[in-house]
Residue, then its C-alpha position, 0 to 999 in steps of 0.5 A: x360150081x356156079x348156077x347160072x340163070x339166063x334171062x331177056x330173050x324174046x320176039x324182035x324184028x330184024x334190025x333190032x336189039x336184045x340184051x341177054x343177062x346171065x345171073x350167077x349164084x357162087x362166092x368165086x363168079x369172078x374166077x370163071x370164065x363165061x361164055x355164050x352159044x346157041x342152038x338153032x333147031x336142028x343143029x349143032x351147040x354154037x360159041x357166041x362169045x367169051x370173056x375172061x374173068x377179068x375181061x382181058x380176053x374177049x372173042x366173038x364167032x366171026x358173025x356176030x363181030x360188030x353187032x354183039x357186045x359181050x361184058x361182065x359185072x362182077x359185083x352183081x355176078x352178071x355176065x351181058x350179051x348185048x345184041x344189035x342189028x339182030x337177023x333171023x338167023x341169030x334165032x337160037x337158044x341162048x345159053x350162058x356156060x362157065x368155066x374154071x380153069x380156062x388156060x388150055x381150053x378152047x373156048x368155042x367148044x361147049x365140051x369144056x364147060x361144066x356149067x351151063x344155064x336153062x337157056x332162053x330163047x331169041x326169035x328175030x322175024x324178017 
């Protein structure tokens, strides 16, 4: 088990940057498999973005392709979402998850994940 603590959402215009950081507390960090999603207000948990523990794997939902970088460093235990050309409707919570054992598993969907951070909340205005 890993807590995870998201930080560096906030207000931006659209055709701006963010850069998300996840921070995570645990001696095996670099084993999991991290992952990014959001929720918009009244809809549904979405997947962002995965990398493996390794980064060798990594898969974007098909509308952040080309703006979003996802990436990792296992020495500070920290997983990054960089967020480029942002619009308003990247506006959501952003949530970092972990898991495990990832072979198997979809990674897109949020019910495979047993970690999960507070969240931290992106508004990108028009």
């Amino acid at each position: 088990q890993v807590q995870l603590v998201e930080s560096g959402g906030g207000l931006v215009q659209a055709g701006g940057s963010l850069r998300l950081s996840c921070a995570a507390s645990g001696r095996t960090f670099s084993r999991y498999t991290m992952s990014w999603f959001r929720q918009a207000p009244g809809k549904e948990r979405e997947f962002v973005a995965t990398i493996s523990w390794n980064g060798g794997r990594i898969e974007y939902t098909e509308s952040v392709k080309g703006r979003f970088t996802i990436s990792r460093d296992n020495a500070k235990n920290t997983v990054y979402l960089q967020m480029n050309s942002l619009k308003p409707e990247d506006t959501a919570v952003y949530y970092c998850a972990a898991v495990y054992e990832a072979v198997g598993r979809d990674l897109s969907r949020a019910y495979n994940y047993a970690d999960w951070g507070q969240g931290t909340q992106v508004t990108v205005s028009s």
